[in-house]
N, C-alpha and C positions, 0 to 999 in steps of 0.2 A: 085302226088305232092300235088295235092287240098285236098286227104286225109290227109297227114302228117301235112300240114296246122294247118286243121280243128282241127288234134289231141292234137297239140303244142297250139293250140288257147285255147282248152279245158282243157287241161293239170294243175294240184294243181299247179305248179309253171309256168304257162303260162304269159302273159301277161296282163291278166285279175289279177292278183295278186300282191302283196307287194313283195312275195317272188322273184317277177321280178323283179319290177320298185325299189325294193332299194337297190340293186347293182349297176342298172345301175344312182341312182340318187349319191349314194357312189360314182364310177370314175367320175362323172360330176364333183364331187366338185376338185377331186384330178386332171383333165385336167382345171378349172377354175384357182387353186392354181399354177399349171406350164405355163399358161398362163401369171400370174403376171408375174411370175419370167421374163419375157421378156420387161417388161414394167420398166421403171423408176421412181426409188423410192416416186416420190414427187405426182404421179399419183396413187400409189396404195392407197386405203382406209386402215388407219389405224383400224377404227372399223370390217371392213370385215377382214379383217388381224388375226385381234385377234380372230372374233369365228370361223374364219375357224384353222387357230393354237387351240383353245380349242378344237374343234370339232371335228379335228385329232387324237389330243393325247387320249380324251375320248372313240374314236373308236377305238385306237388302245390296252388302256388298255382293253375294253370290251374282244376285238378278242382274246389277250391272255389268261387274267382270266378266261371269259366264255365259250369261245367260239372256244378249241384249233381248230378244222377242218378249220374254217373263217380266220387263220393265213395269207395266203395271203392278204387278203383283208388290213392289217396293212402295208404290207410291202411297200405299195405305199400311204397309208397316212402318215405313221408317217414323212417318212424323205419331205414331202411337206409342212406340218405342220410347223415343224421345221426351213426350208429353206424360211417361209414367213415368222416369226420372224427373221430372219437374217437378209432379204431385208429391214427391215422394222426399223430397226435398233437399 
């Protein structure tokens, strides 16, 4: 167990890397953004609002133009995106 650790620790896409930490800070934003969704309207930031809807949409055009394999990674920004513009009104 201590070896695979060690391996994964050392690993081009381990933890020690981007190729980690920016997926997992990409679903931070999209469990931040369905976190609003729960909250009522007058309490959400309208400035947070909006760069997380820019921020969406920007990642989601990347994923498709550039990026076909990363396809999932849109499929849960865009409609978050979208649905804080809605809240938001």
């Amino acid at each position: 167990m201590a070896s695979n650790l060690r391996a994964f620790w050392n690993s081009p896409v381990g933890p020690k890397t981007s190729h980690f930490w920016g997926p997992v800070a990409n679903w931070g934003f999209v469990a931040a953004g369905l976190m609003d969704m729960k909250k009522p309207p007058e309490m959400i930031s309208g400035n947070m609002t909006a760069d997380l809807h820019g921020w969406c949409n920007l990642e989601t055009i990347y994923f498709f133009v550039a990026m076909h394999p990363m396809r999932p990674y849109s499929y849960g920004n865009s409609p978050v995106g979208q649905r804080g513009m809605d809240r938001r009104g």
